[in-house]
C-alpha positions as CSV (number, residue, x, y, z in Angstrom):
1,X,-25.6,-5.7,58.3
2,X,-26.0,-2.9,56.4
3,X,-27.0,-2.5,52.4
4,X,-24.0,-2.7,50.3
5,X,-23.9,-1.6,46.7
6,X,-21.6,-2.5,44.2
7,X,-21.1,-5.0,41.3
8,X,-20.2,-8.8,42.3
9,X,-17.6,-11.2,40.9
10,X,-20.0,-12.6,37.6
11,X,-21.1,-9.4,36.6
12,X,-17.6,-8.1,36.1
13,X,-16.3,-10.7,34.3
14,X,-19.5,-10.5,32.5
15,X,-18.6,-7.1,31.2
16,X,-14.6,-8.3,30.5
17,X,-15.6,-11.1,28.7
18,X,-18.1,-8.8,26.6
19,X,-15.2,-6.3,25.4
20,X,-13.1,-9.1,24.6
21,X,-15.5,-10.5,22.7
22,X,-16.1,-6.9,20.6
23,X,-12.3,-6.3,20.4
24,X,-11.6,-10.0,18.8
25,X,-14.6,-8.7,16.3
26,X,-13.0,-5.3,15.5
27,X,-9.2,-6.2,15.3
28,X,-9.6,-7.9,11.8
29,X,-11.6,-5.2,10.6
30,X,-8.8,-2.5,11.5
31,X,-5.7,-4.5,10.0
32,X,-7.4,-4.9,6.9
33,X,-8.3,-1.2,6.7
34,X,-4.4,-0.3,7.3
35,X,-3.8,-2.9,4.7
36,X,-6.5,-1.0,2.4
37,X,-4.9,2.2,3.3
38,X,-1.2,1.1,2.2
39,X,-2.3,-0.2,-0.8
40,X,-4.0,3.2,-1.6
41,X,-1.3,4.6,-0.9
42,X,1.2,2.4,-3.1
43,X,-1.3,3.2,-6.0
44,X,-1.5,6.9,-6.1
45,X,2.7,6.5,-5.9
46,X,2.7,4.9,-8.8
47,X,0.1,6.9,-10.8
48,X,1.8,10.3,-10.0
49,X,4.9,8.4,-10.5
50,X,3.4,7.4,-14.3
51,X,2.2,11.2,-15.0
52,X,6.1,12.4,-14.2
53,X,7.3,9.9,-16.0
54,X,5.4,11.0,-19.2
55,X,6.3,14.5,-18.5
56,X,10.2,13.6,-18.2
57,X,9.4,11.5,-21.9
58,X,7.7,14.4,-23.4
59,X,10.9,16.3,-22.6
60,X,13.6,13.9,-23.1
61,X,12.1,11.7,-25.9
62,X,13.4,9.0,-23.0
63,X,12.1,7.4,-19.8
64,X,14.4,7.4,-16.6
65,X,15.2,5.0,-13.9
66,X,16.3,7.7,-11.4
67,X,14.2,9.2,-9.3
68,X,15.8,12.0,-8.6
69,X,16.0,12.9,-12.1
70,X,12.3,12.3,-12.0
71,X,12.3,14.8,-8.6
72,X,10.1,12.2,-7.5
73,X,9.2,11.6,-3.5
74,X,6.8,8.8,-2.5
75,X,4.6,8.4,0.4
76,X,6.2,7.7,3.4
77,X,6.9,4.1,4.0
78,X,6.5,3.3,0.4
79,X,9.5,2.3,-1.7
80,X,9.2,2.7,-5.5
81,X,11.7,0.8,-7.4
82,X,11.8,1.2,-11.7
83,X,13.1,-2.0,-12.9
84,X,13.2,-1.0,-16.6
85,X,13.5,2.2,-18.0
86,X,14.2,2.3,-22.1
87,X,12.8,4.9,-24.6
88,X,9.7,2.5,-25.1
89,X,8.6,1.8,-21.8
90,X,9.1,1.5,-18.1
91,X,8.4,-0.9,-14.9
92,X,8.2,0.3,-11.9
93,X,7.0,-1.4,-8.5
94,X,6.1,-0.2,-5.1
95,X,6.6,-1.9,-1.8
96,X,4.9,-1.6,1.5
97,X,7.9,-3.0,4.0
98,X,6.8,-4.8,6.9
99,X,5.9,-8.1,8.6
100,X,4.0,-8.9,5.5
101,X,5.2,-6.9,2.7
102,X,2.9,-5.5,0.3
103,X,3.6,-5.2,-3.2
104,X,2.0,-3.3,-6.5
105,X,3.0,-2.9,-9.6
106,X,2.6,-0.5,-13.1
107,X,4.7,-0.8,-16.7
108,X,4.0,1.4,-19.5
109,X,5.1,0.4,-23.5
110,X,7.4,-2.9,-23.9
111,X,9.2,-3.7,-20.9
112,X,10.0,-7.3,-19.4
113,X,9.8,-8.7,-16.0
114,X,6.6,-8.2,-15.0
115,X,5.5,-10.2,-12.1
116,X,2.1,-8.7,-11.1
117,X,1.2,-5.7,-13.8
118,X,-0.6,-7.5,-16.9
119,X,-2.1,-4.7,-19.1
120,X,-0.1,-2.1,-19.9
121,X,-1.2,0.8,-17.5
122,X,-2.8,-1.0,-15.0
123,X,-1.7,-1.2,-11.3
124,X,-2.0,-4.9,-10.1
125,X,-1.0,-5.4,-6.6
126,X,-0.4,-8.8,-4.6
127,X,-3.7,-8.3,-2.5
């Protein structure tokens, strides 16, 4: 009988049962740092969505509701919606779609129907 080499039955499953153990560890850490990365994401819409909308006021003595008016684009798979738009002040909120949709929030002067912004000017989200 000659020498064979090679690894036996315990020791491979030794090894799977090793990377399974590091994948269950690392797969929470990854979907929270997509759900970090949307909410980033969410928030820089709405703050560049807040500077245009002081630019269109300066202009028009007026805030908008429309977008396109606005010649605004968001990030890709965010959806920016602006509840309220009056000459003194707007709502707007921004949506992550998904399995678990995320959702954040900004108003600016006397609006109503806020469900997540408290303080004029600050972006609260649902995290």
């Amino acid at each position: 009988m000659g020498n064979k080499s090679g690894f036996t039955l315990i020791e491979l499953l030794t090894v799977i049962l090793i990377i399974g153990l590091l994948a269950v560890i690392a797969l929470p850490k990854f979907v929270n740092t997509r759900a970090r990365a949307h909410y980033a994401a969410m928030q820089s819409d709405l703050r560049n969505l807040a500077t245009v909308e002081e630019n269109y006021y300066a202009q028009n003595k007026t805030y908008t509701p429309n977008l396109s008016q606005l010649q605004f684009n968001p990030s890709e798979n965010v959806a920016i919606a602006i509840g309220e738009a009056t000459d003194i002040g707007w709502i707007a909120t921004a949506t992550f779609p998904g399995g678990d949709p995320l959702q954040c929030e900004l108003f600016y002067g006397t609006v109503s129907g806020t469900t997540l912004a408290t303080k004029e000017g600050v972006i609260e989200c649902d995290n």
